[in-house]
C-alpha positions in Angstrom: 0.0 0.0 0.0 0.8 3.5 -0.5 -1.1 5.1 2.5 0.0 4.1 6.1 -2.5 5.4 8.7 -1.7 6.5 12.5 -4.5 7.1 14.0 -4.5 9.0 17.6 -7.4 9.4 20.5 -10.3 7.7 20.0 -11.8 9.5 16.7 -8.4 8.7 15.0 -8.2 5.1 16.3 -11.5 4.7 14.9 -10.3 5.9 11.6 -7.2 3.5 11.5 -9.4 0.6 12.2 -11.6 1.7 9.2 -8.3 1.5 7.3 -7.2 -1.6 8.7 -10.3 -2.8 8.0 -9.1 -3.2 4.0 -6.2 -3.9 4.9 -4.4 -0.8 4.7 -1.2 -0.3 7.4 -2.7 1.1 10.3 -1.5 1.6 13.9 -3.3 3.0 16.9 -1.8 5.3 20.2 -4.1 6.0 22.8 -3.5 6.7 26.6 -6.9 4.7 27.3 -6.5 1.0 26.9 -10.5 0.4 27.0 -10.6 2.3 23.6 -7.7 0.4 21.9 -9.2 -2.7 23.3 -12.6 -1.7 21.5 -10.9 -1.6 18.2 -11.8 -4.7 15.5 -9.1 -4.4 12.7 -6.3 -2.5 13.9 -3.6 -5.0 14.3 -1.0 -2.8 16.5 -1.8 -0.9 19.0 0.2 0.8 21.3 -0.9 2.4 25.2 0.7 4.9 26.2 2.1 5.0 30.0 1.0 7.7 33.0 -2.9 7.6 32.9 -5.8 5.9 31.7 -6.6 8.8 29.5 -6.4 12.7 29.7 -9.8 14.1 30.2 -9.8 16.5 27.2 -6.6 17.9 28.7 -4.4 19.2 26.0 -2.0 20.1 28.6 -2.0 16.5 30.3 -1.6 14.7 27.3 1.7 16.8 26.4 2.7 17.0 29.8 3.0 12.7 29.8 4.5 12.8 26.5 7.6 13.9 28.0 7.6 9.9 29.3 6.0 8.6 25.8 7.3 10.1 22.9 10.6 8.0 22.2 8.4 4.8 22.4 5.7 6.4 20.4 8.1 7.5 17.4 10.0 3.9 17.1 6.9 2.3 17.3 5.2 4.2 14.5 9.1 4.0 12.8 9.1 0.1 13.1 5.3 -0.5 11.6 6.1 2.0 9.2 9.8 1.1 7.8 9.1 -0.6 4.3 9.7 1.6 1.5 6.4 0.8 -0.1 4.8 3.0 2.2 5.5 6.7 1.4 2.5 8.5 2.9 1.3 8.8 6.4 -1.5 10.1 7.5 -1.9 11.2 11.3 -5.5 10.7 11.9 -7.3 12.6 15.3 -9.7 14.7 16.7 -8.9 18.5 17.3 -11.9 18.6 20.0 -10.4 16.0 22.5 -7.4 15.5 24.9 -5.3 13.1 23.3 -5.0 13.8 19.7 -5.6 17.4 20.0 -2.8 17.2 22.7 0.3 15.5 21.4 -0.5 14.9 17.0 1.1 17.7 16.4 4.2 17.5 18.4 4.1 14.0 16.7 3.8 15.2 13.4 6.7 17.9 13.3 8.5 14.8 15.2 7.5 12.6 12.6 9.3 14.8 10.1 12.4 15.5 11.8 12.8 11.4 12.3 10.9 10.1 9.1 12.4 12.3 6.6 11.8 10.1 3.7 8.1 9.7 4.3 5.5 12.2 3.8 3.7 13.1 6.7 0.0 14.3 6.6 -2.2 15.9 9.4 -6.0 14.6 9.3 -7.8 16.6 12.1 -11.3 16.1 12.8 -13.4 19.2 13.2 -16.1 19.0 16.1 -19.6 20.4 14.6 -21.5 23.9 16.1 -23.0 22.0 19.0 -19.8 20.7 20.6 -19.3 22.3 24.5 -16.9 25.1 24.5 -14.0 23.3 25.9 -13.7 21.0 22.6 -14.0 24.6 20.6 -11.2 25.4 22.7 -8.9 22.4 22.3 -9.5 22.9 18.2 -8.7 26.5 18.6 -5.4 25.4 20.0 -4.9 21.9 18.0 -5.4 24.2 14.4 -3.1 26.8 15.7 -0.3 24.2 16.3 -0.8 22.5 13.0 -0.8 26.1 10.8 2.9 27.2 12.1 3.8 23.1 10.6 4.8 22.9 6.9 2.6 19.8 6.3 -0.6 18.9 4.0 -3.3 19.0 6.1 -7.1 17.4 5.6 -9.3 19.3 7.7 -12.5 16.6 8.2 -15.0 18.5 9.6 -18.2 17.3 11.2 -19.7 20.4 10.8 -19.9 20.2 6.8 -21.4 17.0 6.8 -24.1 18.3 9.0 -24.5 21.2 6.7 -24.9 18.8 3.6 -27.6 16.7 5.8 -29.3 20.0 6.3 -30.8 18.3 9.9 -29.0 17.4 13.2 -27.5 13.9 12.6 -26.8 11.3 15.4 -23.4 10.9 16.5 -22.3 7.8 15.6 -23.9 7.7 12.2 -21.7 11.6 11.4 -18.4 9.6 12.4 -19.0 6.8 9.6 -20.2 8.8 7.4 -17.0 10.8 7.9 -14.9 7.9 7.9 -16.1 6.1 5.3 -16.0 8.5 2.9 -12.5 9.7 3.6 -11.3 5.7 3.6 -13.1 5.7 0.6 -11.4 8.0 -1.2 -7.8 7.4 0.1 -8.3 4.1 -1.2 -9.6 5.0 -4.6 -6.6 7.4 -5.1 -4.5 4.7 -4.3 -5.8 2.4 -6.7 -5.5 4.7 -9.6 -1.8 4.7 -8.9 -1.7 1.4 -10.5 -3.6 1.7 -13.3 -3.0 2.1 -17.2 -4.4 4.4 -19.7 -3.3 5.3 -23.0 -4.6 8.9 -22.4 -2.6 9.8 -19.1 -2.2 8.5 -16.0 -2.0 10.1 -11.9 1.0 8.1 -10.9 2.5 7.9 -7.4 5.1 10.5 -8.4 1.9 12.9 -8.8 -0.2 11.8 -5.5 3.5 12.3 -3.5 3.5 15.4 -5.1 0.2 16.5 -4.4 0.3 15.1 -0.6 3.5 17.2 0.3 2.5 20.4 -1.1 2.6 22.9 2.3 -1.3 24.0 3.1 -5.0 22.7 3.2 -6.3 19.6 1.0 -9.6 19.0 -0.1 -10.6 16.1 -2.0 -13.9 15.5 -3.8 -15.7 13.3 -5.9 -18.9 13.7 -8.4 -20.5 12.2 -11.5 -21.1 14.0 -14.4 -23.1 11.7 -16.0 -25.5 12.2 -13.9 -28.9 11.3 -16.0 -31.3 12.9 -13.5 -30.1 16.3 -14.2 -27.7 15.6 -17.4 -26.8 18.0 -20.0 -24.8 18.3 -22.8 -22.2 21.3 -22.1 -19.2 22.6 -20.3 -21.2 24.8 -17.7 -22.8 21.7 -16.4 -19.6 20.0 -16.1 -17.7 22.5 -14.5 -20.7 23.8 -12.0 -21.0 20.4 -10.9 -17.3 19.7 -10.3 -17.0 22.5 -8.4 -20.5 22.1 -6.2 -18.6 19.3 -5.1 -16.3 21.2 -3.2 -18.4 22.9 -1.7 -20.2 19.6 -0.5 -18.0 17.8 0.8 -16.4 16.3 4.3 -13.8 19.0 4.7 -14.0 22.1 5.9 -15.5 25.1 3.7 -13.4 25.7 0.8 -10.8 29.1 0.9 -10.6 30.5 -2.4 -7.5 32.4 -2.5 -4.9 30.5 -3.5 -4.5 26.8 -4.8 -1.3 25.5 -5.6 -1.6 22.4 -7.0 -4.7 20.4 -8.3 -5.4 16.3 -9.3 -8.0 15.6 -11.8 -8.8 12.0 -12.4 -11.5 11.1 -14.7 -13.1 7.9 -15.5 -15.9 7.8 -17.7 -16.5 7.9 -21.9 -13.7 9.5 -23.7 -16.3 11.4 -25.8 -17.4 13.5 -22.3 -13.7 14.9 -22.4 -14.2 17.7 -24.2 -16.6 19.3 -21.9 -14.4 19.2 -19.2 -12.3 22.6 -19.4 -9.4 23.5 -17.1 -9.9 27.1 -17.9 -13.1 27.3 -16.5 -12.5 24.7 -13.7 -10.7 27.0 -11.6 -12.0 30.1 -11.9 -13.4 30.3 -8.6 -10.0 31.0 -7.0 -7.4 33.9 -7.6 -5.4 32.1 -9.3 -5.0 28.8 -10.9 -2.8 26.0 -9.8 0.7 26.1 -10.5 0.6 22.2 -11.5 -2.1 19.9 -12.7 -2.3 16.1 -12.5 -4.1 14.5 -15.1 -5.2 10.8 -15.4 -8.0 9.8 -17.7 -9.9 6.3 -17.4 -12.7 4.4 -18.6 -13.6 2.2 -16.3 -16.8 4.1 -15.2 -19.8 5.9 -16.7 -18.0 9.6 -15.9 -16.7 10.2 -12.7 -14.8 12.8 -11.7 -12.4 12.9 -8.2 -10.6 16.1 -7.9 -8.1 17.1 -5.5 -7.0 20.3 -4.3 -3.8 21.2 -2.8 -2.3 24.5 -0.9 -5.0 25.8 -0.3 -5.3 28.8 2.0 -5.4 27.9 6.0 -9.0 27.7 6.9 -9.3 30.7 8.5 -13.7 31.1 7.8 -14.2 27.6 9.8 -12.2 29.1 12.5 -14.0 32.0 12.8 -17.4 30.3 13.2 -15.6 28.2 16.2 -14.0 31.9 17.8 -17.9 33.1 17.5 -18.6 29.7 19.3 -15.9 30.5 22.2 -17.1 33.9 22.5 -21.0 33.1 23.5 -19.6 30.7 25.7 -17.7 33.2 28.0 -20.3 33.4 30.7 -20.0 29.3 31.3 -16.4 29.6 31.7 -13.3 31.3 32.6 -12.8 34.5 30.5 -9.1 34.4 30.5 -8.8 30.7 29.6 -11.3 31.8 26.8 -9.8 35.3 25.5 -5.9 33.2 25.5 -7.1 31.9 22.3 -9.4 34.1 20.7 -9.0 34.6 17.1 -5.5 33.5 17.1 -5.1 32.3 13.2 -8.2 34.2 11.7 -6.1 36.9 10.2 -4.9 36.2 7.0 -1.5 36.7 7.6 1.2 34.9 5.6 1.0 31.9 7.1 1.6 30.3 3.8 3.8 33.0 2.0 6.3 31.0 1.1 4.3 28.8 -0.8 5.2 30.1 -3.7 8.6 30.1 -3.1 8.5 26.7 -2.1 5.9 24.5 -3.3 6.8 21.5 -1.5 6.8 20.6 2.5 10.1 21.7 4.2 11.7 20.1 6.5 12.0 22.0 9.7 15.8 22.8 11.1 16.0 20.6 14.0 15.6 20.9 17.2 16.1 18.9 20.3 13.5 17.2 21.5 13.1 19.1 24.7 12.8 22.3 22.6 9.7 20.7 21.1 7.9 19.3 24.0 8.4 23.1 25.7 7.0 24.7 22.4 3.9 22.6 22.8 3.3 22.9 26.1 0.2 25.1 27.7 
């Protein structure tokens, strides 16, 4: 496989076993025991010492990393050693202790110690009716992650709700969630090893795509759709891009984009309504790169992927608003520490354009790290 999966907490554990579940690499870290042990597919698993879980404490969960992280990194190392796998994707929720806590000290660790590898951030966005404190920990989980030069795919509970257009129980969100990412992970994958005498995305492209510096959003619609079919490029184009807008990512930024996927797969005569000069007129400017691979496998589908795009700076506002009507249930200070943090549009992403691919950090010792994540 090309994808390895580290999922963290229980929300990304949950997500590794979905990806061990087709037998995609997949390990899970968790302080709680009683959630690894409720995992089906994942085959290692690894507890991490000091406590029985963190309580939604970011601080906690850093604060027993300090005891954890050399035995966390050679464990991921060791599951994760055979060239074969290139990609890694750190799965977790922003909203609770332990993956908000510790993935992204993981992550830049990750980088520093895995150099060859490609690391990804997958945070999972808590929805509007999540109590303050989870706002909270995302607040401080995406502000960690947007001073990291990583690919990040920002799954966001909140969108799917938004699509469903009602509220929508708990664990039926989560699969939905997790199923579609796994779903499309693996279908990106799989197009890797495919032929086609009119272009294919090869792993060159999807390594590429996965280590360009910013946010990634990944979609998937047919345009052969024969409810509401016609024969032009508007259609095509309108309902490529609707997909992004509908997806289970966070909302969309359109000011940059630096890189972009297409794959098609559907009758060679629906080709010429699909036109790259309309496609992406939505943002600024167009992508710097495009990967192109055309199949025929299907009646005309159409999986796009966007990559460096601008930090999601919209979705955190809507979470700040969140924070700020929930001062009177809690302590002003502990609310106002992290109050619109990374909603300016500042340059967080720069040097994109000087850069177009993930840099590795100068190290640093370890100690350096641990202090820079600490609360």
């Amino acid at each position: 496989m090309f994808f390895g999966v580290v999922g963290i907490g229980q929300a990304g554990n949950n997500l590794a076993d979905d990806f061990a579940k087709i037998n995609y690499p997949a390990i899970a870290i968790n302080f709680s025991s009683s959630d690894l042990n409720s995992l089906e597919h994942v085959p290692n698993k690894l507890t991490l010492v000091g406590s029985e879980g963190v309580g939604k404490q970011r601080s906690r969960a850093m604060e027993l990393m300090e005891n954890n992280w050399e035995s966390t990194i050679e464990f991921i190392k060791q599951k994760f050693n055979q060239p074969s796998i290139e990609i890694i994707l750190v799965a977790f929720s922003t909203g609770g202790g332990t993956g908000s806590g510790i993935s992204p000290f993981i992550i830049e660790l990750l980088q520093e110690q895995m150099p060859d590898k490609i690391i990804c951030a997958c945070p999972i966005l808590p929805d509007h009716s999540e109590m303050v404190g989870s706002q909270i920990n995302t607040q401080e989980a995406l502000e960690d992650l947007s001073q990291l030069n990583i690919c990040t795919l920002p799954l966001d509970n909140q969108s799917v709700i938004k699509m469903a257009n009602e509220r929508v129980p708990k664990n039926i969100l989560f699969k939905e969630i997790n199923s579609t990412f796994v779903e499309f992970i693996s279908k990106i994958d799989s197009y890797t090893t495919k032929n086609s005498k009119n272009g294919v995305v090869d792993k060159r492209d999807i390594a590429q795509l996965f280590s360009t510096k910013g946010i990634m959003v990944i979609s998937e619609t047919n345009i052969a759709d024969i409810s509401d079919f016609k024969l032009d490029n508007n259609h095509f184009i309108d309902k490529i891009q609707e997909s992004w807008k509908k997806s289970i990512f966070a909302p969309v930024q359109y000011e940059q984009i630096m890189r972009a996927g297409v794959i098609f797969d559907g009758d060679e005569s629906l080709l010429k309504y699909l036109r790259y000069e309309n496609l992406f007129d939505t943002f600024k400017h167009s992508p710097i790169e495009l990967y192109e691979g055309y199949y025929s496998d299907d009646k005309g589908k159409v999986i796009t992927i966007l990559s460096g795009l601008d930090w999601i700076y919209n979705r955190i506002k809507s979470i700040d608003e969140i924070i700020e009507k929930g001062k009177e249930r809690i302590n002003t200070v502990e609310v106002s520490a992290y109050k619109s943090k990374n909603t300016n549009k500042v340059a967080l992403f720069e040097s994109i354009t000087k850069s177009n691919t993930t840099v590795i950090p100068k190290k640093r010792s370890v100690s350096e790290m641990i202090n820079k994540y600490k609360r």
